[in-house]
TINU-448427 format. One record per residue (C-alpha): residue number from 1; x, y, z. Coordinates in Angstrom, 2 decimals. Example, Ala and Ser with C-alpha at 12.3 -4.5 7.8 and 13.67 -1.06 7.14 Angstrom:
+-----+---------+---------+---------+
!  nr !       X !       Y !       Z !
+-----+---------+---------+---------+
!   1 !   12.30 !   -4.50 !    7.80 !
!   2 !   13.67 !   -1.06 !    7.14 !
+-----+---------+---------+---------+
***
This chain:
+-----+---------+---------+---------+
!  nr !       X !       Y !       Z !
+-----+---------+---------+---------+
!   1 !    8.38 !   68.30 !  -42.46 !
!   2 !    5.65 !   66.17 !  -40.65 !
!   3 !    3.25 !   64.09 !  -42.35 !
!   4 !    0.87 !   66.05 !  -41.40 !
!   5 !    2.13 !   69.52 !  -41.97 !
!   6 !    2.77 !   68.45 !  -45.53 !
!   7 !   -0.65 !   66.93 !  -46.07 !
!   8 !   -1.92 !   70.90 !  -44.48 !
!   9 !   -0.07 !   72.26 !  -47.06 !
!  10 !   -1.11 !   70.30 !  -49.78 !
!  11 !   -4.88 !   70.76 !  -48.24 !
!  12 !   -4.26 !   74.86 !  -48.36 !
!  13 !   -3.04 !   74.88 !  -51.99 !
!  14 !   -6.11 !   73.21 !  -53.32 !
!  15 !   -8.21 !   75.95 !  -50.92 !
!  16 !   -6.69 !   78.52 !  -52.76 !
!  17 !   -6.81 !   77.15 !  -55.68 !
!  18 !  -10.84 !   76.35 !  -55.68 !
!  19 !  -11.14 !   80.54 !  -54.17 !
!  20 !   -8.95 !   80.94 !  -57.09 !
!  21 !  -11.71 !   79.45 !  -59.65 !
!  22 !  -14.43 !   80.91 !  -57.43 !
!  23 !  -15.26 !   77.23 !  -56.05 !
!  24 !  -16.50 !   76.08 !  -52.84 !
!  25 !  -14.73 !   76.38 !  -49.50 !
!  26 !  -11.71 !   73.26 !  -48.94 !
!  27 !  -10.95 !   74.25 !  -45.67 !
!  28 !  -13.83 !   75.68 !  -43.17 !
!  29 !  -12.19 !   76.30 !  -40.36 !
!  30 !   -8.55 !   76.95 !  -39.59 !
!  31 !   -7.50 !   75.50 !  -36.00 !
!  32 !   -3.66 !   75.80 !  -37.26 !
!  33 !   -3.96 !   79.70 !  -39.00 !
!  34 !   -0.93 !   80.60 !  -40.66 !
!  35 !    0.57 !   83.66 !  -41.87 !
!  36 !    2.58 !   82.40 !  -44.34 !
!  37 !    1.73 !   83.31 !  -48.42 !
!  38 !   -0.37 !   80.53 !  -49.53 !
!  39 !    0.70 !   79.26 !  -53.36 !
!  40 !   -2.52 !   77.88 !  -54.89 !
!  41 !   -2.24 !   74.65 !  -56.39 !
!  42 !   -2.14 !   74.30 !  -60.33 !
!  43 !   -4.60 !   71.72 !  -61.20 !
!  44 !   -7.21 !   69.59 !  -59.19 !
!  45 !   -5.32 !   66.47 !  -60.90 !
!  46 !   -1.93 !   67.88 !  -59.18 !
!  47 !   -3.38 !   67.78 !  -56.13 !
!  48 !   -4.97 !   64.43 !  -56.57 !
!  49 !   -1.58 !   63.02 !  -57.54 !
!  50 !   -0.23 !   64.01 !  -54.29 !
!  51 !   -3.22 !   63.08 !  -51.94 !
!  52 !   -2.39 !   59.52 !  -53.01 !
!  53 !    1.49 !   59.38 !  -52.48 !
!  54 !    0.49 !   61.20 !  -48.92 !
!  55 !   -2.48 !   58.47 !  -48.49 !
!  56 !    0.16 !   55.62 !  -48.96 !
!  57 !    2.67 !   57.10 !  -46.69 !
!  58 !   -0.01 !   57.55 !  -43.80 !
!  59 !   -0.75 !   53.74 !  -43.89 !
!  60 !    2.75 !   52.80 !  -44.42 !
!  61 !    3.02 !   54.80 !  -41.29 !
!  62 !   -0.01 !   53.61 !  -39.48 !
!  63 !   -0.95 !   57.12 !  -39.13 !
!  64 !   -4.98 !   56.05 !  -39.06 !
!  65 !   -6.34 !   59.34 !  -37.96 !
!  66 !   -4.60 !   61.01 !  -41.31 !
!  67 !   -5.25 !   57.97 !  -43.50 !
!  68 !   -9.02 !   58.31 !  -42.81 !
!  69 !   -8.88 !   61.95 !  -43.74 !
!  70 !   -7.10 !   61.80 !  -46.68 !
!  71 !   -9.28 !   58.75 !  -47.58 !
!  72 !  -12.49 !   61.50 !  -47.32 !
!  73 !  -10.38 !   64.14 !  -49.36 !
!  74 !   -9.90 !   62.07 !  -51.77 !
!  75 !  -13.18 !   60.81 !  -52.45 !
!  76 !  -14.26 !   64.35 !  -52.31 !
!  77 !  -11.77 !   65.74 !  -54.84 !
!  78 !  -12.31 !   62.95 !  -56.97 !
!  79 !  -16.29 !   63.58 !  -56.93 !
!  80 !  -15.54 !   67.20 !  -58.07 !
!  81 !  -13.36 !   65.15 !  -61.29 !
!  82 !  -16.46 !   63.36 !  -61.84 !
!  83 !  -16.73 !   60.38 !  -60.13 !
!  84 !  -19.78 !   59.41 !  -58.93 !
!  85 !  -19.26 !   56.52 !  -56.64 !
!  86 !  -22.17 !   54.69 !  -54.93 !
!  87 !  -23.76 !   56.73 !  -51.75 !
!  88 !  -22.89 !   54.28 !  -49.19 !
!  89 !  -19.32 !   54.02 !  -50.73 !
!  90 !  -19.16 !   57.67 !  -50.81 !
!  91 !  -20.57 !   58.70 !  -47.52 !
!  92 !  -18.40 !   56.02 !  -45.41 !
!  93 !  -15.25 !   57.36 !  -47.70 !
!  94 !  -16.30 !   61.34 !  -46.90 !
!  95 !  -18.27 !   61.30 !  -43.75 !
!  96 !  -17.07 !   57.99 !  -41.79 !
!  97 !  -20.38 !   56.29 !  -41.40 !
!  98 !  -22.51 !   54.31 !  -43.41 !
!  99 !  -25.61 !   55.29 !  -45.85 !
! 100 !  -28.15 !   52.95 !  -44.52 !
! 101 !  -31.24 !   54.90 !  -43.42 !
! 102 !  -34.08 !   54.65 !  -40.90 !
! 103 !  -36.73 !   52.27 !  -41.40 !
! 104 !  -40.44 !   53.65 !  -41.72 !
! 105 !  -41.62 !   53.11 !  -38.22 !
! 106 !  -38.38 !   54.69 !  -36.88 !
! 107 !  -39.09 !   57.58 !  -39.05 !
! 108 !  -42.72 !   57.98 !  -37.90 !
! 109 !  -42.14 !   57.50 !  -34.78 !
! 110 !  -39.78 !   60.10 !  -34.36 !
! 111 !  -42.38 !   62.03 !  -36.10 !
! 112 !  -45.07 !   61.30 !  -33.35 !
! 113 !  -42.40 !   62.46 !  -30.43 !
! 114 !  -42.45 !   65.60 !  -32.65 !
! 115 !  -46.51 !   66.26 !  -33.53 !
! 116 !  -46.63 !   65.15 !  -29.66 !
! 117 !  -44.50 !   67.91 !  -28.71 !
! 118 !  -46.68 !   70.47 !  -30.84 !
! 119 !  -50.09 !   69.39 !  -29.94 !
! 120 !  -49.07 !   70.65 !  -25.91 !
! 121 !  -48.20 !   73.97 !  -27.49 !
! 122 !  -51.05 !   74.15 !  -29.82 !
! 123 !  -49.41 !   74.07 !  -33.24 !
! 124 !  -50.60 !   71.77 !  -36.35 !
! 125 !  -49.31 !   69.51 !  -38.06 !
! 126 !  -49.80 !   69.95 !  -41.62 !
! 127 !  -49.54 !   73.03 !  -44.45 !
! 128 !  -49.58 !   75.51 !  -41.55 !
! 129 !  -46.95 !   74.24 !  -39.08 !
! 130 !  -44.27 !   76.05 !  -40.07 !
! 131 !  -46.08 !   79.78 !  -40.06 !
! 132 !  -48.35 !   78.28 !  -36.49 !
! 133 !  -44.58 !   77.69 !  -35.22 !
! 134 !  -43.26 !   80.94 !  -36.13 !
! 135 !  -45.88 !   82.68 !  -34.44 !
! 136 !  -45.61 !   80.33 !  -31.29 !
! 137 !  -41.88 !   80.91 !  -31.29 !
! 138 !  -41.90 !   84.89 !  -31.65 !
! 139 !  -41.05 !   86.46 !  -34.70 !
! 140 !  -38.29 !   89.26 !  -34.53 !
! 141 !  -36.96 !   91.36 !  -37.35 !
! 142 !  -33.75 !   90.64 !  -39.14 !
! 143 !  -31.89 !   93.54 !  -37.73 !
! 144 !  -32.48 !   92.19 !  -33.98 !
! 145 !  -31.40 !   88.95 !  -35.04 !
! 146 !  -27.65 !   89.64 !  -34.56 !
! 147 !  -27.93 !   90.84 !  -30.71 !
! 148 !  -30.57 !   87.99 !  -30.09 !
! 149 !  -28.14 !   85.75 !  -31.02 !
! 150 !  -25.04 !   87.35 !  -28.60 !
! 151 !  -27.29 !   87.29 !  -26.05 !
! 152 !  -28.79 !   83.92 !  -26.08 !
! 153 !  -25.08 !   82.89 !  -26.68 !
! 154 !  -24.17 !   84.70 !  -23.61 !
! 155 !  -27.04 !   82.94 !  -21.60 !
! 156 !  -26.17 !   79.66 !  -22.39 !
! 157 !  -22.23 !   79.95 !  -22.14 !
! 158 !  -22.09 !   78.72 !  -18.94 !
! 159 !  -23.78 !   75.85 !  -19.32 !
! 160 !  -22.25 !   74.46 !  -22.72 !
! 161 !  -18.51 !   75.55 !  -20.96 !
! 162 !  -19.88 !   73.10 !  -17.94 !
! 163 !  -21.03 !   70.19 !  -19.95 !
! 164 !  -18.49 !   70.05 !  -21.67 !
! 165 !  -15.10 !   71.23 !  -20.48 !
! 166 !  -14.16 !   74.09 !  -22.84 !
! 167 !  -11.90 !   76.66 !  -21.22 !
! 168 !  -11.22 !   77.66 !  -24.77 !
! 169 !  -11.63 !   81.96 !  -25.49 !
! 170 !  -13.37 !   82.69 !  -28.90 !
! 171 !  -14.45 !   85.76 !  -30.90 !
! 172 !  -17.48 !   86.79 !  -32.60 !
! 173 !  -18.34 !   88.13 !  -35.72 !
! 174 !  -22.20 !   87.87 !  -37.52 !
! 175 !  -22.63 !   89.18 !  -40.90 !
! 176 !  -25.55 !   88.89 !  -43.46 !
! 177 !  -25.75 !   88.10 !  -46.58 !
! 178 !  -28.51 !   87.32 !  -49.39 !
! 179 !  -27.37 !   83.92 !  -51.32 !
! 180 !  -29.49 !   81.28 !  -53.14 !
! 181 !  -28.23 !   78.51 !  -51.09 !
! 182 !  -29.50 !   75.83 !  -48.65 !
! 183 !  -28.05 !   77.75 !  -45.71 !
! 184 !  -29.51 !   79.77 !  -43.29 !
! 185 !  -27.00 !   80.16 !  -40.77 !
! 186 !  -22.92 !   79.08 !  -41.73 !
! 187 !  -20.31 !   79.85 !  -39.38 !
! 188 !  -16.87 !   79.67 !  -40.51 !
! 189 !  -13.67 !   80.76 !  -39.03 !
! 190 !   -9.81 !   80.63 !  -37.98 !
! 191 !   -7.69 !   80.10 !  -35.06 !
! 192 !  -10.66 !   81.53 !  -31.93 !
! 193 !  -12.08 !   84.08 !  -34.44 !
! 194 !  -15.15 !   82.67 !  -35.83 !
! 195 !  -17.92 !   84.33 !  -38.12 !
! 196 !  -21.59 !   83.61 !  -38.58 !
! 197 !  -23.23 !   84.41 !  -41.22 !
! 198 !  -27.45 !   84.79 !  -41.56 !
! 199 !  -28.82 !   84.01 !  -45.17 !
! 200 !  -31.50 !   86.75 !  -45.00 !
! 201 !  -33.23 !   84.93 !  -48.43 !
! 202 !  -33.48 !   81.81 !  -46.22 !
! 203 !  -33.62 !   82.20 !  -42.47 !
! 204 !  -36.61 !   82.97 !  -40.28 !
! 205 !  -36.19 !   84.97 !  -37.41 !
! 206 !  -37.50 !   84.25 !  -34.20 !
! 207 !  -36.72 !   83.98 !  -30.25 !
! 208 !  -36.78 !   80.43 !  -29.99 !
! 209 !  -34.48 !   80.48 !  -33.54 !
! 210 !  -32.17 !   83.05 !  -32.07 !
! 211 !  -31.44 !   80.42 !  -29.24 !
! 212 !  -31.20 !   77.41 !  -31.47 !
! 213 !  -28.78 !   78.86 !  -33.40 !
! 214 !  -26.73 !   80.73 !  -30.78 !
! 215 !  -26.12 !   76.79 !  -29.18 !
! 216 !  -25.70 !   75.33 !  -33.04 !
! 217 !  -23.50 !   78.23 !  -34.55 !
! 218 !  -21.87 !   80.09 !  -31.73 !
! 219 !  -21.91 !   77.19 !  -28.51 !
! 220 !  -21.50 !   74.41 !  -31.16 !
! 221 !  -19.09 !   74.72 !  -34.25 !
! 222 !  -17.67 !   78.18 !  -32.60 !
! 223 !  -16.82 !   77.08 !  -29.19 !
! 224 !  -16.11 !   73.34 !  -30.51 !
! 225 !  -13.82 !   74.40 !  -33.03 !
! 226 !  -11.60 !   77.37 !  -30.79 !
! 227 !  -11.46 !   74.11 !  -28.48 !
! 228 !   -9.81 !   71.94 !  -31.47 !
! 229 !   -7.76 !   75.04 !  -31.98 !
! 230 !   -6.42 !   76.11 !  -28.66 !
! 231 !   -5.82 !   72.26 !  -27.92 !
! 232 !   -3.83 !   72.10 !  -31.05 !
! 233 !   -1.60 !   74.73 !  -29.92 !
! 234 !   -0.97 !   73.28 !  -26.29 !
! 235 !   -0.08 !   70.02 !  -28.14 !
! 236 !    0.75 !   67.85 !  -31.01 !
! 237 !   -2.23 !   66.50 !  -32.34 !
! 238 !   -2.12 !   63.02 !  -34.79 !
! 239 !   -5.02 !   64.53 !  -36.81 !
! 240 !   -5.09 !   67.77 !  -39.87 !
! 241 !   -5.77 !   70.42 !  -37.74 !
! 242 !   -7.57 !   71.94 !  -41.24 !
! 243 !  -11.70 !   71.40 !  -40.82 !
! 244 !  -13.55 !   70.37 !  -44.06 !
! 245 !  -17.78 !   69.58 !  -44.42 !
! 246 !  -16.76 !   66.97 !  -46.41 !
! 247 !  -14.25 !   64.98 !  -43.83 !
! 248 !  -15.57 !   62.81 !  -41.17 !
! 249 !  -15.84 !   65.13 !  -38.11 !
! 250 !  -18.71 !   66.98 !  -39.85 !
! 251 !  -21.26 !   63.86 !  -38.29 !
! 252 !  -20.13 !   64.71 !  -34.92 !
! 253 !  -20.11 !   68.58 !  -35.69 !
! 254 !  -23.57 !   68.90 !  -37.10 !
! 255 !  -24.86 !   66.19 !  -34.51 !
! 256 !  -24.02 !   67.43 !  -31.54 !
! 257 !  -24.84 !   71.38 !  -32.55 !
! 258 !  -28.32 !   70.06 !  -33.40 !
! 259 !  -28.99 !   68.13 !  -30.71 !
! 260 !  -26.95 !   70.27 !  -28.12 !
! 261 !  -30.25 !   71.62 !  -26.94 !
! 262 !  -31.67 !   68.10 !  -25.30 !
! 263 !  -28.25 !   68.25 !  -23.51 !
! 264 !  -28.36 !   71.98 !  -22.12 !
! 265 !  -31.94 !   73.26 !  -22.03 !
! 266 !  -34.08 !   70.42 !  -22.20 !
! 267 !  -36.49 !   72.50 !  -20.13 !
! 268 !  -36.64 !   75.07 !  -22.83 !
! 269 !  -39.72 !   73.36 !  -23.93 !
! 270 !  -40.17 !   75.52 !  -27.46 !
! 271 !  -36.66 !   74.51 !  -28.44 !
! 272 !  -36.90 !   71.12 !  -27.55 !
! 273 !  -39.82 !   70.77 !  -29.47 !
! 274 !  -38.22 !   72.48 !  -32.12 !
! 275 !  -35.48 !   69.98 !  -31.60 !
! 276 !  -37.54 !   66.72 !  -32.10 !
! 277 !  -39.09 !   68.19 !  -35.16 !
! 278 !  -35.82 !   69.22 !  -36.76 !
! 279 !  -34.82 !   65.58 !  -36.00 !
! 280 !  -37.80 !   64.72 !  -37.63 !
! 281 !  -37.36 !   66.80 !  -40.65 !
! 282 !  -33.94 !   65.19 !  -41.25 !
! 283 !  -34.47 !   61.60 !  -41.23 !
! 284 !  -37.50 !   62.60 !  -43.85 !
! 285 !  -34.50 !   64.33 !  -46.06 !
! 286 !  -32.36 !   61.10 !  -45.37 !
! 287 !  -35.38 !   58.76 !  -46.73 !
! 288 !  -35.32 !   61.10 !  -49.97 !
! 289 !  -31.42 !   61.34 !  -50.09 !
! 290 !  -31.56 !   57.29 !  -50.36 !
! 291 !  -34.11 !   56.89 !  -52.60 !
! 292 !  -33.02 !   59.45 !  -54.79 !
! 293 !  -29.70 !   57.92 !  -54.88 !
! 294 !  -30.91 !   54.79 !  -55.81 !
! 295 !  -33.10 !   55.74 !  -58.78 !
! 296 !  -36.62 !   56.61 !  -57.62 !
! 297 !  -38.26 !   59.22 !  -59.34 !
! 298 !  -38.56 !   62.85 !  -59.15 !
! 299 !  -42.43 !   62.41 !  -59.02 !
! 300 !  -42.35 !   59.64 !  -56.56 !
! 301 !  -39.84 !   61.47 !  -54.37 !
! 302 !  -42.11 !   64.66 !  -54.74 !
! 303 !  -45.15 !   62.55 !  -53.41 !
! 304 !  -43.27 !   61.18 !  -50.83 !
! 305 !  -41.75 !   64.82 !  -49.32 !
! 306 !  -45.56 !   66.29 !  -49.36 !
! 307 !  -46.86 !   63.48 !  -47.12 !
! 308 !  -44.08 !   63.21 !  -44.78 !
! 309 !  -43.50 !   67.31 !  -44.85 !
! 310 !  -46.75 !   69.07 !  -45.62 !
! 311 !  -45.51 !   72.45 !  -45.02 !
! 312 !  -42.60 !   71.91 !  -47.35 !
! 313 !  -43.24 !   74.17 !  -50.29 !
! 314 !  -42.34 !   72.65 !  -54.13 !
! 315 !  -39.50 !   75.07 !  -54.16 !
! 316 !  -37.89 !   73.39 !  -51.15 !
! 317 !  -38.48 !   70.21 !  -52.22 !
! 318 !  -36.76 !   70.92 !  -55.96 !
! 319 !  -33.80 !   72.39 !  -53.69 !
! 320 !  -33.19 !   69.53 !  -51.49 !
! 321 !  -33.11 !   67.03 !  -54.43 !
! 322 !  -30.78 !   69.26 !  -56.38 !
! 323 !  -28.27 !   69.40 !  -53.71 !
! 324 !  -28.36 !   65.93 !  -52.61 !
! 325 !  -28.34 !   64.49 !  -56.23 !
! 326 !  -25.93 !   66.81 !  -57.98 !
! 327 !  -23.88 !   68.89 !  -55.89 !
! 328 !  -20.63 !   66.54 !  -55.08 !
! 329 !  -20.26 !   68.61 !  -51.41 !
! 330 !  -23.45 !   68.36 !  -50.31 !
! 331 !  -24.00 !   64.72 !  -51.82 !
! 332 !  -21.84 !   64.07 !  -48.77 !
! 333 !  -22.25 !   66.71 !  -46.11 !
! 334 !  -25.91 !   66.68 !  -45.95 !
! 335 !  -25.31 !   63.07 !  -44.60 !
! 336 !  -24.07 !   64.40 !  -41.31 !
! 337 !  -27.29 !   65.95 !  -40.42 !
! 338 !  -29.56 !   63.03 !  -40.38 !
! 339 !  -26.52 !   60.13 !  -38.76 !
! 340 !  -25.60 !   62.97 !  -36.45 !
! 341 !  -28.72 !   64.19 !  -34.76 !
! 342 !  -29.79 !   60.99 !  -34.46 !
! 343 !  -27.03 !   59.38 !  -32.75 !
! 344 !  -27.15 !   62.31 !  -30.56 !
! 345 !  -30.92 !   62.57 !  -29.68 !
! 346 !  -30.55 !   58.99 !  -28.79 !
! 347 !  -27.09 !   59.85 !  -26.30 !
! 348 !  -29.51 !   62.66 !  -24.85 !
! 349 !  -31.57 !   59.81 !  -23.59 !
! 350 !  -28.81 !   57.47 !  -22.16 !
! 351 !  -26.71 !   57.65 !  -18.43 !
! 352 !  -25.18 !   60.35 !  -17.18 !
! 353 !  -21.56 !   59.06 !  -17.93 !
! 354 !  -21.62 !   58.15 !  -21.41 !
! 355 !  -23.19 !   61.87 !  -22.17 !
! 356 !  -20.31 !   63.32 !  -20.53 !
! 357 !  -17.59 !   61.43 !  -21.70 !
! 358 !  -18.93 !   62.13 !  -25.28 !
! 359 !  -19.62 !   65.59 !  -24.84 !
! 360 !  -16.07 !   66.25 !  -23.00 !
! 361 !  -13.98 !   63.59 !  -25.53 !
! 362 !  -15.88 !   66.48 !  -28.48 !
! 363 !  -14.29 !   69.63 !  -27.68 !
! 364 !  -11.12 !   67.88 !  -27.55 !
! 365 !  -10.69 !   66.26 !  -30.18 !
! 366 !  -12.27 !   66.39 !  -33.82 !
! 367 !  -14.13 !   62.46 !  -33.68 !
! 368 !  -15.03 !   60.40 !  -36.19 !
! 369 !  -17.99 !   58.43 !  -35.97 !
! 370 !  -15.42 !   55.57 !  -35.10 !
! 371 !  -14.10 !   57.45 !  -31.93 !
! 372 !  -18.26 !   58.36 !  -31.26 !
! 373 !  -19.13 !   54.59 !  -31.40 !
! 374 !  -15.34 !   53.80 !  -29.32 !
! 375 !  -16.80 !   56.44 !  -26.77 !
! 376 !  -20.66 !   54.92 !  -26.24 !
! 377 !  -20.58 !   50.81 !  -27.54 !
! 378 !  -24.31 !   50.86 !  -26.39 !
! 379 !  -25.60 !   53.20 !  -29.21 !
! 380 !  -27.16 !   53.28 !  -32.01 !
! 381 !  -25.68 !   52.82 !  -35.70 !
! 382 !  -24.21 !   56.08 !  -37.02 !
! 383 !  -26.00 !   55.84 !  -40.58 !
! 384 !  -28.99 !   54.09 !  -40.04 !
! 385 !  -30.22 !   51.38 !  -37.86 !
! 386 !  -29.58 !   49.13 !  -40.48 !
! 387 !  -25.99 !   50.19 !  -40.94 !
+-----+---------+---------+---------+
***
């Protein structure tokens, strides 16, 4: 048996075995399904035990691609143990990149682009923005939701496809569900079936959303991920054809699905603006992830969230410290969102030819931020300008 295959098997025992315990997701999406019986694995510790003989092999091997990712699993697994290594440690073990942050005039001033971008369509910026943007952006009712989202997927197939090479065939599924979880949207899937789901307790629906989200969840991490999967059938691949938040693709994942917008409708300009102020939003949450990470203060970080975010409610302040401070997933995945979009906003901006060899190289291939910096030298830090 392959390296690989046997770290895949290894990786699908401990999946069952968390689904077993009623745990979180291991695997996300299959690009390799299989219809063999799956035995679950009998301990977390087992399964530890064997990530590290595998680990050794891979470098032994100079199998990098597998090395990194069983470098990530490891620090994951070994979080849900109870380790509690050091952010940066932990984020450039799980997610590839480094934990260094924006400085304050970076953050702001992506915050200007952003206010900028809602002064021309005449919404505030402060405890109203986010009900002044719903009402700009056209609320619809939860039951239209699902065909928004098909068709705004539909519209913008063609485009995506163009930009960035995907031949790839994928199918559709959107459920709801109520869950008290950060989540609005989460699409998850296997082989070129994929499934979104809408968190009716936490998404807001509106025209401008149901495009977002048809280019994040459906054009991004759908179409991406059938690409990863049909291209793993075609071929050998060198790299675990078994997605996980907490392994280093996630940055490019989450990046590019957030920022996919400034490549393929920047004259859409709700959703652009939309766009910057998401980008916004998620260097604030980085500047809280860091600081909460390093000691500061619930009050301080409280403070701090209402004058960056005044439309953030206490609840969703409470929420994003919990996940970033205690949950051993999301200590890591959030990560992605903030080094993602803004490596990508920034790519948005730069020549033609590095944008397409990006966007092309990321529905091959599942990248790393390594392979992201290989592909554009020019750009910023993945992690932080200071990174």
């Amino acid at each position: 048996m392959k390296l690989r295959d046997e770290i895949e098997t290894i990786l699908r025992g401990w999946h069952a075995y968390e689904a077993d315990r009623g745990s979180g997701d291991v695997i996300d999406f299959d690009c390799a399904p299989t219809s063999a019986t799956i035995e679950p694995a009998t301990s977390r510790l087992a399964v530890y035990e064997r990530l590290v003989d595998l680990r050794a092999r891979a470098v032994e091997a100079g199998a990098g691609r597998l090395t990194t990712r069983l470098t990530a699993d490891l620090a994951y697994l070994g979080a849900l143990m109870g380790e509690h290594a050091p952010l940066d440690d932990y984020v450039r073990a799980t997610q590839g990149c480094a934990a260094a942050g924006w400085g304050d005039d970076y953050v702001t001033h992506r915050g200007d682009q952003a206010r900028r971008a809602f002064d021309a369509l005449g919404v505030g910026w402060g405890s109203e923005t986010l009900r002044e943007l719903r009402a700009v952006e056209g609320p619809i009712e939860a039951g239209e939701a699902p065909d928004a989202i098909r068709q705004a997927a539909a519209d913008f197939e063609t485009a995506v496809r163009q930009a960035t090479g995907s031949r790839a065939p994928f199918n559709l599924t959107i459920e709801t569900a109520e869950v008290d979880a950060y989540w609005a949207y989460w699409l998850d899937g296997s082989g070129d079936d994929v499934r979104l789901r809408l968190n009716l307790r936490r998404a807001n629906f509106t025209e401008v959303a149901a495009r977002q989200f048809a280019l994040h969840e459906v054009l991004g991490h759908g179409l991406q991920s059938a690409s990863w999967t049909a291209r793993a059938a075609a071929q050998e691949v060198p790299w675990v054809r078994l997605m996980s938040v907490h392994a280093p693709q996630q940055v490019l994942l989450e990046g590019l699905a957030q920022a996919l917008p400034l490549f393929v409708a920047s004259d859409d300009e709700l959703l652009v603006a939309r766009t910057k102020f998401d980008h916004y939003n998620q260097l604030v949450r980085a500047e809280l992830h860091l600081a909460l990470n390093q000691g500061v203060g619930i009050t301080e970080l409280a403070e701090h969230a209402r004058s960056r975010m005044p439309w953030t409610t206490e609840a969703a302040i409470a929420d994003l410290l919990t996940d970033r401070g205690a949950n051993p997933q999301l200590r890591s995945y959030l990560w992605a969102y903030p080094a993602g979009i803004d490596w990508f906003a920034n790519l948005a901006d730069a020549d033609k030819a590095p944008r397409k060899a990006v966007l092309q190289a990321a529905y091959r291939d599942p990248l790393t931020p390594a392979d992201l910096a290989a592909l554009w030298p020019a750009g910023p830090a993945i992690g932080g300008q200071d990174a």
